[in-house]
TIBA-823972 format. One line per field, with one value per atom (N, C-alpha, C, O): residue number from 1; y, x, z. Coordinates in steps of 0.02 Angstrom, whole numbers, always signed. Each point is the difference from the previous one (the first is absolute). Layout:
num c(NUM | ...)
py c(Y | ...)
px c(X | ...)
pz c(Z | ...)
//
This chain:
num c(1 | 1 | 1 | 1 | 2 | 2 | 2 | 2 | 3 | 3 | 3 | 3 | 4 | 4 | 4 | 4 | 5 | 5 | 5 | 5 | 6 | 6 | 6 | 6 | 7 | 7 | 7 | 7 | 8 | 8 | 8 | 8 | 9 | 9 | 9 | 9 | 10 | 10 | 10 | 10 | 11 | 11 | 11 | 11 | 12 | 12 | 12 | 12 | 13 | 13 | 13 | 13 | 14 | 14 | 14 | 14 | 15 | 15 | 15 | 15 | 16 | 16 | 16 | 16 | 17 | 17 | 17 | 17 | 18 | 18 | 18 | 18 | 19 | 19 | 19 | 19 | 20 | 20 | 20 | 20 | 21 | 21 | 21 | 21 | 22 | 22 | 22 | 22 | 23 | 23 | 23 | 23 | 24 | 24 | 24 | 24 | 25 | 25 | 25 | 25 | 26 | 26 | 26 | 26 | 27 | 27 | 27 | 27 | 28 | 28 | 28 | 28 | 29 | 29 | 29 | 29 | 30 | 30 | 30 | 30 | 31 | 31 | 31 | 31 | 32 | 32 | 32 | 32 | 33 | 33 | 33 | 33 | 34 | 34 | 34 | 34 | 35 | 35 | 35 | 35 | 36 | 36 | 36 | 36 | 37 | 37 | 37 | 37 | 38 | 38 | 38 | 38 | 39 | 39 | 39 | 39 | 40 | 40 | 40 | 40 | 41 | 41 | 41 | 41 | 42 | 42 | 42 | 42 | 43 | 43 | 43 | 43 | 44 | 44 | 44 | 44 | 45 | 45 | 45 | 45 | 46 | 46 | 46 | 46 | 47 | 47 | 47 | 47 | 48 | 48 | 48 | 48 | 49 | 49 | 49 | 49 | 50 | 50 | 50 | 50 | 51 | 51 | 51 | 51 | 52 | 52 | 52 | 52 | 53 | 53 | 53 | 53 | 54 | 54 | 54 | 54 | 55 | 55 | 55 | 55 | 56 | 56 | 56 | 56 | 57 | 57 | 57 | 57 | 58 | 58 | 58 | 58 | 59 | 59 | 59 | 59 | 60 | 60 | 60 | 60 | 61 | 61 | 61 | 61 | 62 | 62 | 62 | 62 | 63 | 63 | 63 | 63 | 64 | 64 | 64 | 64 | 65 | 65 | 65 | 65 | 66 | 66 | 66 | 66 | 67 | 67 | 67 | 67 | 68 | 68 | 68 | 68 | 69 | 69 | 69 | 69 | 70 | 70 | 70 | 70 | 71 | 71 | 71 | 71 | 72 | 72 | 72 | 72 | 73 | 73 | 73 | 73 | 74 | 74 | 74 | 74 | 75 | 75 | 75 | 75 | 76 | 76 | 76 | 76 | 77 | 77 | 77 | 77 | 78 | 78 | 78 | 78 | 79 | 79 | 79 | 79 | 80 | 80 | 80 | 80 | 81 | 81 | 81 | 81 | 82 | 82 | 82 | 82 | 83 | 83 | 83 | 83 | 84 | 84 | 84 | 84 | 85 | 85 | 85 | 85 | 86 | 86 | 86 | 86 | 87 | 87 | 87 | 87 | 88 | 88 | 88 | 88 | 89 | 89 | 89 | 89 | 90 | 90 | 90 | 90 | 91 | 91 | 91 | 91 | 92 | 92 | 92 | 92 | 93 | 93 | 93 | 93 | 94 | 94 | 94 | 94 | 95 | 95 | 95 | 95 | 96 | 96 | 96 | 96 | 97 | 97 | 97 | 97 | 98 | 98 | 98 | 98 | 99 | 99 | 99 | 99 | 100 | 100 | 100 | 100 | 101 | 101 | 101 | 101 | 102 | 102 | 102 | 102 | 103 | 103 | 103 | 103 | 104 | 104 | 104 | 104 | 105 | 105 | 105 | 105 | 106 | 106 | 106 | 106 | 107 | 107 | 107 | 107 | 108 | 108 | 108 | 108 | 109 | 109 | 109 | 109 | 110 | 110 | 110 | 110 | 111 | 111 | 111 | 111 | 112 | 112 | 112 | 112 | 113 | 113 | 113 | 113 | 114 | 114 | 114 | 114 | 115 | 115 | 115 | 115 | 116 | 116 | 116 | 116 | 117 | 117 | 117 | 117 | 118 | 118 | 118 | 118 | 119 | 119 | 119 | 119 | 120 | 120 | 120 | 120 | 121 | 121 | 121 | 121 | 122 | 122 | 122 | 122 | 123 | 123 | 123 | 123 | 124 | 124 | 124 | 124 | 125 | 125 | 125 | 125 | 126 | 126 | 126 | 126 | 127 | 127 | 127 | 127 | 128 | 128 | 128 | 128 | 129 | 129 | 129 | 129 | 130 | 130 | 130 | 130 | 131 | 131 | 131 | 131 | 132 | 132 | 132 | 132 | 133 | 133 | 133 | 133 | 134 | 134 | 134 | 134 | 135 | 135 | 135 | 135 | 136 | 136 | 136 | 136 | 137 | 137 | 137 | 137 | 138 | 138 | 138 | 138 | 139 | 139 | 139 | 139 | 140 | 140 | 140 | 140 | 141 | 141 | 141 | 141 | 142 | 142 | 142 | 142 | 143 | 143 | 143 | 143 | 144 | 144 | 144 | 144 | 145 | 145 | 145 | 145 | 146 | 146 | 146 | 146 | 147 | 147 | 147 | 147 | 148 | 148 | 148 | 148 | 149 | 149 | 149 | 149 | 150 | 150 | 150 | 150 | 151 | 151 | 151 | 151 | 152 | 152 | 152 | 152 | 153 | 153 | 153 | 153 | 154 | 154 | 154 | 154 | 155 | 155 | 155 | 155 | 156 | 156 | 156 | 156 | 157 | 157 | 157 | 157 | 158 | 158 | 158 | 158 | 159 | 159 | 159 | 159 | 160 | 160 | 160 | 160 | 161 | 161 | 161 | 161 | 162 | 162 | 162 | 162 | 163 | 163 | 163 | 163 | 164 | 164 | 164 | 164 | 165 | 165 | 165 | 165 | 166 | 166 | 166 | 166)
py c(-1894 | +62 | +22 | -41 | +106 | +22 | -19 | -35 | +69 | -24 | +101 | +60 | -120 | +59 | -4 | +9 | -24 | +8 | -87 | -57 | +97 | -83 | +2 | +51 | -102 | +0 | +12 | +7 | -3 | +21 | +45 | +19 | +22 | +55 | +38 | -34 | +91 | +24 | +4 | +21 | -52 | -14 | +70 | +56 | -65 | +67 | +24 | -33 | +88 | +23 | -5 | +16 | -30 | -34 | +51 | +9 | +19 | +38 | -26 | -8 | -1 | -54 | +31 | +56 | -98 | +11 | +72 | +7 | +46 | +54 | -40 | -50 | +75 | -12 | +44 | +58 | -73 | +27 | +68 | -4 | +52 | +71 | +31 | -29 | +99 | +61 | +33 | +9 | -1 | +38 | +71 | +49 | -52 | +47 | +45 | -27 | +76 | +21 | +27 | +20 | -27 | +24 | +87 | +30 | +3 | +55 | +18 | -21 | +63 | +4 | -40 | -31 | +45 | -22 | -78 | -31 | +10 | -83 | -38 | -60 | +113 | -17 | -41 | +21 | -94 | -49 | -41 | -16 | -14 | -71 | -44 | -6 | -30 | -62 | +28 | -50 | +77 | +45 | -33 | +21 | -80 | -40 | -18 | -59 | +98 | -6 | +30 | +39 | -57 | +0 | +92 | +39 | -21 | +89 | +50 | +51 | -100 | +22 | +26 | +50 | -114 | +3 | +47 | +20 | -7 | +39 | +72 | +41 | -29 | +55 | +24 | +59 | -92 | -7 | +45 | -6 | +30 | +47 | -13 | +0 | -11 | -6 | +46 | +56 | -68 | +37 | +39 | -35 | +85 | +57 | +9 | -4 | +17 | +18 | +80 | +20 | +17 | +54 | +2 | -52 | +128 | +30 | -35 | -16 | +7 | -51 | -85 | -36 | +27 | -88 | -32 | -59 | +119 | -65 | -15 | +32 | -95 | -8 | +31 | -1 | +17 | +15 | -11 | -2 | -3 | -21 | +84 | +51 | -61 | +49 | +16 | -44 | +109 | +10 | +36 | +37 | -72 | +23 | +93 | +33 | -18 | +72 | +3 | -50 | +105 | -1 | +46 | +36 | +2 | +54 | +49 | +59 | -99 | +9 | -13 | -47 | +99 | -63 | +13 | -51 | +96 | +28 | -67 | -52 | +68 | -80 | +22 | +45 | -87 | +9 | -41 | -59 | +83 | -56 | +4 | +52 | -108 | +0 | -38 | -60 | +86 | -26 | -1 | +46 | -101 | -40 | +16 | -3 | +24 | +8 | -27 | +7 | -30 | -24 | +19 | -18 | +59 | +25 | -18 | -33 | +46 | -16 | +46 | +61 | -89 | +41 | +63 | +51 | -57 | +84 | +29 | +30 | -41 | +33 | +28 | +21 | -15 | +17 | +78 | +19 | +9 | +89 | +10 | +32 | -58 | -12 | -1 | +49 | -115 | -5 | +47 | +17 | +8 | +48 | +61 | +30 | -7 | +57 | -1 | +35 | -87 | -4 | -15 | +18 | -63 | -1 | +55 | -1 | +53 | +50 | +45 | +33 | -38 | +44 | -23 | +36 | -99 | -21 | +10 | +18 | -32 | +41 | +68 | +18 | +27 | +51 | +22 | +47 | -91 | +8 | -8 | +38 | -118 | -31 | +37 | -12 | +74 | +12 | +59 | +41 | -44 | +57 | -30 | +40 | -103 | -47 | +25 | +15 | -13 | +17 | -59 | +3 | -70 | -60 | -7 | -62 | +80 | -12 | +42 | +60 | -120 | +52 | -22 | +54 | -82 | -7 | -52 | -41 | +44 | -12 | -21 | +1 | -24 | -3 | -34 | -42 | +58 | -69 | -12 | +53 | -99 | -25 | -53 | -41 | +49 | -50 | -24 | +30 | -107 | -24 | +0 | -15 | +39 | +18 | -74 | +3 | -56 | -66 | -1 | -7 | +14 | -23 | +62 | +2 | +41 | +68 | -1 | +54 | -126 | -29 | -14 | -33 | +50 | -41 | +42 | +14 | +38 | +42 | -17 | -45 | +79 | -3 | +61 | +46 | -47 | +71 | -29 | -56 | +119 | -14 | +49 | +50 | -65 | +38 | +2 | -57 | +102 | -11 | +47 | +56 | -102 | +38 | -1 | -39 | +93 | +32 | -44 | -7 | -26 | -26 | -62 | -13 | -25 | -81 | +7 | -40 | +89 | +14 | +38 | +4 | +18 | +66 | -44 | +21 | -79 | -35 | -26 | -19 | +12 | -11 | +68 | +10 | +48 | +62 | +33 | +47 | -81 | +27 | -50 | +20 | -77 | -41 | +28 | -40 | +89 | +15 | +82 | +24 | -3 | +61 | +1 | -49 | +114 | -3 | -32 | -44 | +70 | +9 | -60 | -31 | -4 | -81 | -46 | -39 | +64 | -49 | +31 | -41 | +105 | +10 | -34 | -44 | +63 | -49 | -80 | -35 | +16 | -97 | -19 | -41 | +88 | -11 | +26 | -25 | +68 | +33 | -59 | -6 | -33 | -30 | -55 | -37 | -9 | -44 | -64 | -57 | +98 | -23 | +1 | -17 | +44 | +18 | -45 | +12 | -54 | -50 | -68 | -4 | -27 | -41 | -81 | -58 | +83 | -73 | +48 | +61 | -85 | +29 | +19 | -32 | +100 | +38 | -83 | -46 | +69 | -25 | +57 | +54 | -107 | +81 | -39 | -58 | +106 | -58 | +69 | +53 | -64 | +61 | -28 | -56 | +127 | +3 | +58 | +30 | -40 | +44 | +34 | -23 | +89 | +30 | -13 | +1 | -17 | -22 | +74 | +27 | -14 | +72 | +26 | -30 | +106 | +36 | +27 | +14 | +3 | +12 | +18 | +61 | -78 | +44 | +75 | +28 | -2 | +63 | +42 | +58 | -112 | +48 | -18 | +6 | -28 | -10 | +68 | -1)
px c(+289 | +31 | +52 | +24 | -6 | +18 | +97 | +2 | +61 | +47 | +15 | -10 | +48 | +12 | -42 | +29 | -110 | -29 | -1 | +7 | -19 | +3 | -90 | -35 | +18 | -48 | -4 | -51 | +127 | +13 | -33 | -15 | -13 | -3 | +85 | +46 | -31 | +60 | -20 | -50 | +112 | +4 | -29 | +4 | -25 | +0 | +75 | +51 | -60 | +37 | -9 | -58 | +91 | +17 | +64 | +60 | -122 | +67 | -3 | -48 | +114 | +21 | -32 | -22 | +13 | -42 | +27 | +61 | -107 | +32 | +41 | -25 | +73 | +9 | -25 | -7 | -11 | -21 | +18 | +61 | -70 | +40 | -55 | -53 | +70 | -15 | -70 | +4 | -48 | -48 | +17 | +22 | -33 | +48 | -66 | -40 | +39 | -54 | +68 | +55 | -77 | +7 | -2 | -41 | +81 | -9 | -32 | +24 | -84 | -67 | +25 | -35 | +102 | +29 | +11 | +26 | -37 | +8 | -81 | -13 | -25 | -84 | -15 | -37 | +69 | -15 | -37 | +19 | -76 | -44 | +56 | +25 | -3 | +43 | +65 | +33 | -8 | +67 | +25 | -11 | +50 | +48 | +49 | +14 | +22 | +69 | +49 | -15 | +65 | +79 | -17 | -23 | +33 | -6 | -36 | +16 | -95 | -39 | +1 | -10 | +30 | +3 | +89 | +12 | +33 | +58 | -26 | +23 | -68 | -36 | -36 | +7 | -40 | -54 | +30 | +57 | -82 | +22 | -26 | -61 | +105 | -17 | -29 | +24 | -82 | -51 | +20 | +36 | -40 | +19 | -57 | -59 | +84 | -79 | +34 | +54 | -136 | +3 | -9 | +7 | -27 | +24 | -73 | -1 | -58 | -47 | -12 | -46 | +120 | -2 | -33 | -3 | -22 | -25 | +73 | +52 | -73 | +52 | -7 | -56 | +93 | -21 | +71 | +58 | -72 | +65 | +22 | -35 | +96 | +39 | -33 | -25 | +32 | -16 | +66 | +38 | -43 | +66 | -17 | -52 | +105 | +8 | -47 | -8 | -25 | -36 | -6 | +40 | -72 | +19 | -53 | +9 | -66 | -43 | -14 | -34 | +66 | +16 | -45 | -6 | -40 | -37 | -29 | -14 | +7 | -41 | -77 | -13 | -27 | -61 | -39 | -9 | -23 | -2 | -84 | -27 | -7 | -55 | -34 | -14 | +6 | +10 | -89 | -40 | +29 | -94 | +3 | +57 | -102 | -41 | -65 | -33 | +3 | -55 | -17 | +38 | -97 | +3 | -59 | -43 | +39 | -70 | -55 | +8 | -62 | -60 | -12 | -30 | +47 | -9 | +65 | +13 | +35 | +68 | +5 | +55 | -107 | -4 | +39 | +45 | -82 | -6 | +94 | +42 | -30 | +48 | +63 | +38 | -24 | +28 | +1 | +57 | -103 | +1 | +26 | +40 | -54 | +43 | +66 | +36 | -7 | +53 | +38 | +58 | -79 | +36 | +14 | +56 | -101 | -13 | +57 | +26 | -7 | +48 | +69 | +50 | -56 | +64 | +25 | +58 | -110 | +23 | -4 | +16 | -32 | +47 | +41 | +28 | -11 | +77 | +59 | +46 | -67 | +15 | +26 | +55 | -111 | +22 | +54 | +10 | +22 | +43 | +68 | +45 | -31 | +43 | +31 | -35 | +116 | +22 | +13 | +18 | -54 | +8 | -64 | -3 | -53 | -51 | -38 | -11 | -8 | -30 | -88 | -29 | -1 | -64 | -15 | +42 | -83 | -47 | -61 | -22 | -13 | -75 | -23 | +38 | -97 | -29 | -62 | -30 | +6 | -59 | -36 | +28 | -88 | -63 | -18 | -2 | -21 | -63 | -56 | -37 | +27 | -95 | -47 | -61 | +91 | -28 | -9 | -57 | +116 | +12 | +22 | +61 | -82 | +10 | +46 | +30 | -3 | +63 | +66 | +46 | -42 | +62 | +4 | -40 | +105 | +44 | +67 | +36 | -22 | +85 | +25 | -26 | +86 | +42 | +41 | +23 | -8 | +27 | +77 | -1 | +43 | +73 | +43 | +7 | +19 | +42 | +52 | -6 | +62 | +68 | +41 | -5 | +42 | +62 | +58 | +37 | -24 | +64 | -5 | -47 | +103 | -1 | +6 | -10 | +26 | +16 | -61 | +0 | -42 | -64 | -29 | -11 | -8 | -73 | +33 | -31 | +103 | +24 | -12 | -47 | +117 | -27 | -56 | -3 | -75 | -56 | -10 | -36 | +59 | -27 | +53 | +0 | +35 | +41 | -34 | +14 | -53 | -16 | -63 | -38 | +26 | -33 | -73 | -29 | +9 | -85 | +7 | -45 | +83 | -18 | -39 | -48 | +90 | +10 | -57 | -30 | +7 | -50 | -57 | -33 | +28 | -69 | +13 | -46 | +110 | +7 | -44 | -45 | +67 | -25 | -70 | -31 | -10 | -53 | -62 | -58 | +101 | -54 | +20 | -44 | +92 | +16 | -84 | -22 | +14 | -75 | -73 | -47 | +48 | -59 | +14 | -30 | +66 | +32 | -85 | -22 | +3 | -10 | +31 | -20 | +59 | +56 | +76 | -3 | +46 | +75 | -12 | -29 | +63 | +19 | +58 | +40 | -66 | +55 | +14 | -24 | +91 | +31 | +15 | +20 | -34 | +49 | +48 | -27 | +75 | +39 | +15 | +17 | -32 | +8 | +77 | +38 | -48 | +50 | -67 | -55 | +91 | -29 | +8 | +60 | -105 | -2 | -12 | +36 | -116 | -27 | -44 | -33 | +50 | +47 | +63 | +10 | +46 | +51 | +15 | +5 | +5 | +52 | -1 | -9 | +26 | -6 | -76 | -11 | -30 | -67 | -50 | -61 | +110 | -21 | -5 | -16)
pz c(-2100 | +22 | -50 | -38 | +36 | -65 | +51 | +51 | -81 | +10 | +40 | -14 | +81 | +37 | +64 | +53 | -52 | +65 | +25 | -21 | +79 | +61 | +27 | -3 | +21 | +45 | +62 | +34 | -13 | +79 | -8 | -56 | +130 | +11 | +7 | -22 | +47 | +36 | +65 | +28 | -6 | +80 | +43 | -25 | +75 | +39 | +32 | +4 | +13 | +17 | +86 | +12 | +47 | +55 | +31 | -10 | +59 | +58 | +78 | +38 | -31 | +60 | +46 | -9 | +78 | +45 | +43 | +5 | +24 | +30 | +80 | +26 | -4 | +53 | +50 | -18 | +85 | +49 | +8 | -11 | +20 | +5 | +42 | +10 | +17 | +41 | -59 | -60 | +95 | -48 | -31 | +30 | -77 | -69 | -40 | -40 | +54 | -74 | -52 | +20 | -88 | -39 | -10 | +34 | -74 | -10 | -78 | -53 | +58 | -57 | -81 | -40 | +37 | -74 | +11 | -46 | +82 | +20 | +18 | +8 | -6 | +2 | -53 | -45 | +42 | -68 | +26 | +57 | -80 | +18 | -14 | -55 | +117 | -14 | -3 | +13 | -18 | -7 | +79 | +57 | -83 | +37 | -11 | +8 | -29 | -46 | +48 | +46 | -60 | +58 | -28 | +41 | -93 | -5 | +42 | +30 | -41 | +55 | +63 | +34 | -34 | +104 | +5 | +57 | -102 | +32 | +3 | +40 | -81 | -4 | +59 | +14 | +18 | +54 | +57 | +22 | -12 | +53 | +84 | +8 | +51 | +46 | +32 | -3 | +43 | +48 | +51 | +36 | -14 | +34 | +50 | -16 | +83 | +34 | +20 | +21 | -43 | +9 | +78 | +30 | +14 | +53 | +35 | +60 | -104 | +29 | +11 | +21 | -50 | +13 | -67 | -14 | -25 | -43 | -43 | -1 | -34 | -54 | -77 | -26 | +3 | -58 | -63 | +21 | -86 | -36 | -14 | +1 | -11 | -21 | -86 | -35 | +18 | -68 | -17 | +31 | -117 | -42 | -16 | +6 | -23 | -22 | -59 | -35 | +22 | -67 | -23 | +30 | -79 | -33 | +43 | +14 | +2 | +35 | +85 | +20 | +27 | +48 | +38 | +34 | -14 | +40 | +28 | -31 | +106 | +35 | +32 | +40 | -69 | +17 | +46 | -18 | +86 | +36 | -2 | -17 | +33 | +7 | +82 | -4 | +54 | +41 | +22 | -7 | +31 | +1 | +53 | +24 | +14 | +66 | +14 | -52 | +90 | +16 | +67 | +45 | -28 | +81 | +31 | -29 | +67 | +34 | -5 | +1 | -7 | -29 | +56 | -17 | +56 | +46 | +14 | +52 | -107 | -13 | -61 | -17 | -24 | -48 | -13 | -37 | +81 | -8 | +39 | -30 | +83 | +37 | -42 | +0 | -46 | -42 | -53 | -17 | -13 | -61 | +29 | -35 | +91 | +13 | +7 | -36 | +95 | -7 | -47 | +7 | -84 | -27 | -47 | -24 | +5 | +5 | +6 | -45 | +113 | +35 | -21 | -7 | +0 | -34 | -60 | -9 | -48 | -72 | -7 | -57 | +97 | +3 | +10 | -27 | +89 | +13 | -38 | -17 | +6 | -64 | -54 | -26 | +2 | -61 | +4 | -45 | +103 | +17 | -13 | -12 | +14 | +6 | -76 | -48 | +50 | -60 | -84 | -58 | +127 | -39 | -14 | +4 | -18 | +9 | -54 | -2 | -49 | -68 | +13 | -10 | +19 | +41 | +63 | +17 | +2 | +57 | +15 | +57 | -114 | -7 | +66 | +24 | +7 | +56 | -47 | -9 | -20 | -37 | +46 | +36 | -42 | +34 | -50 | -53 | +66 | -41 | +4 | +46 | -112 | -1 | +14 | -3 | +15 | +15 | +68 | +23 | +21 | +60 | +34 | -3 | +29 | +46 | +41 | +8 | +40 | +27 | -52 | +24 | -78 | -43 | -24 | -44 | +65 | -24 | -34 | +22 | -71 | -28 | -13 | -32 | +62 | +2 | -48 | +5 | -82 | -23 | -10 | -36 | +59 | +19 | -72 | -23 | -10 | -46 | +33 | +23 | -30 | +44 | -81 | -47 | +55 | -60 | +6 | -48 | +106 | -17 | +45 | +37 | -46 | +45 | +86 | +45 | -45 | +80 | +45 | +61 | -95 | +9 | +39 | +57 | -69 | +63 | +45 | +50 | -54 | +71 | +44 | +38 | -59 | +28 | +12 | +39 | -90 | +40 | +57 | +47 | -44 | +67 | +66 | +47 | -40 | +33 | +43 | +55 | -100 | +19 | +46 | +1 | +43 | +62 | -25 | +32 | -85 | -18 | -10 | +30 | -61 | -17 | +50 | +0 | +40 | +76 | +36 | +35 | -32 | +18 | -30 | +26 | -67 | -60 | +29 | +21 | -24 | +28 | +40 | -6 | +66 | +70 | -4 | +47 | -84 | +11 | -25 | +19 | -68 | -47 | +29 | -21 | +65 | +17 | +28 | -7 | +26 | +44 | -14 | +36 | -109 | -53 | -61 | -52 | +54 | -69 | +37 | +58 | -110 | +4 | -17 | +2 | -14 | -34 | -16 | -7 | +4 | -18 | -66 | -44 | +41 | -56 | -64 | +13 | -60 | -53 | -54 | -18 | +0 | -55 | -49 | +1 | -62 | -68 | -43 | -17 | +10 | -32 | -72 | -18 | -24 | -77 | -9 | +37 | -107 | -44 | -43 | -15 | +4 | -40 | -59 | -14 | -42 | -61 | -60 | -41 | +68 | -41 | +64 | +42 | -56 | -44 | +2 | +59 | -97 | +26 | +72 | -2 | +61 | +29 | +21 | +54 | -128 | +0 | +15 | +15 | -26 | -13 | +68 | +7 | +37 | +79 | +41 | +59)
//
């Protein structure tokens, strides 16, 4: 061996065990594989349940903040038509909402039961105030009994395109 190298390898690098804690997501800039570092987790932002009980993490301010929800439906095969209207009735309402930059209801061309409404609200407060308004709650209760399994939701940030061009 020439002068200077070892045959060691270099040690790994070794982060102490996590302690037990409250379930934490991360906020998108902390989305690291393995990202278990004391920085990390002060970063991590605690879970908020919106006006429907689910939980969801808080998101940081961004240049981009618009929140995009994508919410899965699955209904029963003779709720099909049932569902599409009413939800229907709801993204129009919807798009009256001053927080409310679209509304899409999309079906899959696979499965005729598996709908996703896709909601982009203008500001952090908008999908609360649309879950507050009459039509919401109408659509809740209308479609309540045409679900074949519980609705799920997963909420985004707007990435592209600006903001502005919503």
């Amino acid at each position: 061996m020439s002068a200077g190298h070892t045959s060691d390898p270099p040690a790994p690098v070794v982060f102490p065990a996590d302690p037990p804690a409250p379930v934490r997501f991360p906020p998108p800039q902390a989305w690291i594989v393995g990202a278990t570092t004391k920085a990390a987790k002060t970063i991590a932002a605690p879970l908020l349940a919106d006006t429907d009980g689910i939980l969801r993490p808080e998101l940081p301010a961004m240049p981009n903040s618009m929140i995009v929800v994508h919410v899965h439906a699955r209904v029963k095969p003779d709720a099909i038509e049932a569902f599409r209207a009413a939800s229907m009735e709801n993204s129009r309402e919807s798009l009256r909402e001053p927080g409310v930059a679209r509304f899409d209801v999309v079906q899959s061309t696979e499965d005729p039961t598996r709908f996703v409404l896709v909601e982009a609200y203008r500001t952090a407060d908008a999908p609360a105030a649309h879950k507050a308004t009459a039509h919401y709650a109408r659509w809740r209760d209308a479609v309540a009994d045409l679900m074949a399994e519980p609705r799920t939701a997963a909420r985004y940030v707007n990435v592209a395109p600006e903001d502005s061009g919503w």
